[in-house]
Structures are given as structure tokens and as C-alpha cells.
BATIMI-203039 format. One record per residue (C-alpha): y, z, x; residue number from 1. Coordinates in Angstrom, 2 decimals. Each point is the difference from the previous one (the first is absolute). Example, Ala and Ser with C-alpha at 12.3 -4.5 7.8 and 13.67 -1.06 7.14 Angstrom:
// BATIMI-203039
-4.50,7.80,12.30,1
3.44,-0.66,1.37,2
This chain:
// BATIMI-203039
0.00,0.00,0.00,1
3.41,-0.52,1.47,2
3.46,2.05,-1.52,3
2.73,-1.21,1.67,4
-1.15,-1.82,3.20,5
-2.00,2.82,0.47,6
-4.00,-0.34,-0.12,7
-1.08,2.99,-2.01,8
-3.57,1.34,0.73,9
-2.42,0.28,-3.02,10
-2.69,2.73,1.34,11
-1.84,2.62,-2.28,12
-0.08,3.81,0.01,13
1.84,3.18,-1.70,14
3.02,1.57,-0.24,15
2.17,1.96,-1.59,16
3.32,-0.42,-1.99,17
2.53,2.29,0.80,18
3.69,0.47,-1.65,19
2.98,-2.44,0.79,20
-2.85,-3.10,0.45,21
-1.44,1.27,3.11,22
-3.83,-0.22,0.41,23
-2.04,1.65,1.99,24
-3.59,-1.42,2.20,25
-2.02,0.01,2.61,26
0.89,-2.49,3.31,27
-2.77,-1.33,0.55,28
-0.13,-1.57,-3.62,29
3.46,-1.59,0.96,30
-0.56,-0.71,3.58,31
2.83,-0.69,2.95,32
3.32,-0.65,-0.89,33
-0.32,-2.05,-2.91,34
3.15,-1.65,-1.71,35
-1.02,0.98,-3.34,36
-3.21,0.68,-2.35,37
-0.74,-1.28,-3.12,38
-1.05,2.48,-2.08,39
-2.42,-0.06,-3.40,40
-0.75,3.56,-2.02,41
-2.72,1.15,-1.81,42
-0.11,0.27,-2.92,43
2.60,-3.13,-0.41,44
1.37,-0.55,-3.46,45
2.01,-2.93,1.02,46
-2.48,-1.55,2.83,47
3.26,-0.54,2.24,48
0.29,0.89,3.70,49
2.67,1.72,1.56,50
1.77,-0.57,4.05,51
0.29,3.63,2.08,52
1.78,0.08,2.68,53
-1.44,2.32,3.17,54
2.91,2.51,0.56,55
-2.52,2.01,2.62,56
-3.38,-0.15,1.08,57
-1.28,2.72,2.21,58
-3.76,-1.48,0.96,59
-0.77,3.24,2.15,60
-0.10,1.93,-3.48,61
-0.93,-2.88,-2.07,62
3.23,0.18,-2.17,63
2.31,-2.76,-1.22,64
2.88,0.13,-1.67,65
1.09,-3.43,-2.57,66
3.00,-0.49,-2.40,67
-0.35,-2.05,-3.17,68
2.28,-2.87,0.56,69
């Protein structure tokens, strides 16, 4: 998927929505420096994708950090 001349990585694993559109997940499930993810919850009523964009990944705790866009 690309978002703005950026190439979005589609990958799949779980996270966690937090307040003001931040989510939180593991960084291995988003891997190195990625310009955005494309994102798909479950359950899905409308079956559309979303594009996160990494604000921090720490990989030597296995955190990352993403933004709804």
C-alpha cells in the first residue's frame, strides 16, 4: 500500500488502542523503521484498513509506538 509516497507495510499481529489514536505493539510485528503500516482490526464492521505511523520503536523491549494518521 502506498499513503503519500510512502510504501506502507501490511504485516499481521496485535496491538492495542490507546487514547488520542495512539496504538500500541510489539516490534517485531512491525519490523525496522518502516514508513508506515497498514492496519486491519478485528472484529471490522466496515472491512477498511487504517495507515499508523511509527512514532517509536524500542526492539530491545519489543515495544512500538504508531499514530493513526
Amino acid at each position: 500500500m502506498t499513503k503519500k509516497g510512502r510504501q506502507c507495510k501490511i504485516s499481521s499481529g496485535s496491538g492495542f488502542v490507546i487514547e488520542n489514536g495512539y496504538v500500541i505493539t510489539n516490534a517485531h510485528v512491525i519490523g525496522r523503521n518502516p514508513d508506515c503500516i497498514e492496519a486491519r482490526f478485528e472484529p471490522s464492521i466496515d472491512g477498511q484498513s487504517h495507515v499508523l505511523y511509527p512514532l517509536a520503536i524500542e526492539e530491545d523491549y519489543d515495544l512500538a509506538v504508531l499514530v493513526f494518521a
